[in-house]
C-alpha positions in Angstrom: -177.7 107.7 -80.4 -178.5 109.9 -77.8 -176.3 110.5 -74.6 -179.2 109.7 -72.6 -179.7 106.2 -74.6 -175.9 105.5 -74.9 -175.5 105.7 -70.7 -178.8 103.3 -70.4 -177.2 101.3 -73.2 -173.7 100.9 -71.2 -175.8 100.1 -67.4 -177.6 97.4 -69.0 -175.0 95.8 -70.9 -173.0 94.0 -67.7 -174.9 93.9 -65.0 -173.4 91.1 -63.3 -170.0 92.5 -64.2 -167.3 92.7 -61.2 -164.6 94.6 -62.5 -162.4 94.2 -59.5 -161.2 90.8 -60.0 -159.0 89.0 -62.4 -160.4 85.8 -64.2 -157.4 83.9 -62.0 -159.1 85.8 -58.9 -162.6 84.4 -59.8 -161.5 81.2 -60.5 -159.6 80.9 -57.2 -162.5 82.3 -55.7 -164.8 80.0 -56.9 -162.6 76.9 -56.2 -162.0 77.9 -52.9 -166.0 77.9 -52.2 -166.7 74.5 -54.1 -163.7 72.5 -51.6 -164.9 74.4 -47.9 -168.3 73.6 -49.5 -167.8 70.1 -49.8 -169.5 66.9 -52.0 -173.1 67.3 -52.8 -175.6 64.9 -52.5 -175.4 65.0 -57.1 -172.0 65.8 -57.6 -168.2 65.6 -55.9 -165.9 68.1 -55.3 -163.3 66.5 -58.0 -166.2 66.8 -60.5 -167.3 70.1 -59.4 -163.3 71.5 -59.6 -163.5 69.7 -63.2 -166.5 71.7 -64.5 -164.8 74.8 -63.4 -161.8 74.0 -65.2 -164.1 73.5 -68.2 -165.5 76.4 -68.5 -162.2 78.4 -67.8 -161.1 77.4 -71.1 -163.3 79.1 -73.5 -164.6 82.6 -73.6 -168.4 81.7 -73.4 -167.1 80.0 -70.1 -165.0 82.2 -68.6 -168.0 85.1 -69.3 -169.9 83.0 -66.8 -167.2 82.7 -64.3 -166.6 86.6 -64.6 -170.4 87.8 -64.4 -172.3 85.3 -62.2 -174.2 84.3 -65.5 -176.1 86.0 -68.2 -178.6 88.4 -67.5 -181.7 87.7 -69.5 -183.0 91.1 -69.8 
């Protein structure tokens, strides 16, 4: 692989990434948003909160949390 490739290869592979926080920062984070945000007209705060715990306890999960989603490029 050449360097040119490898650096082209290493920008596309976390685009979403935010390496600045924790996983305990994102999920506090997150949290915080879902109870100033309030109920929705689909789904309470208490099941919102419950989803987040959820997907906190598996990697595929906690991924998500971390990088906003997956990127599908």
């Amino acid at each position: 692989m050449t360097q040119q490739s490898q650096e082209l290869n290493e920008q596309r592979i976390l685009s979403h990434e935010n390496q600045n926080e924790s996983l305990e920062e994102t999920i506090e984070r997150i949290k915080q948003r879902i109870i100033q945000t309030g109920d929705k007209p689909h789904v309470t705060v208490a099941r919102q909160l419950q989803i987040l715990n959820q997907l906190a306890d598996f990697p595929l999960g906690k991924f998500l949390l971390q990088n906003g989603g997956l990127n599908g490029y």
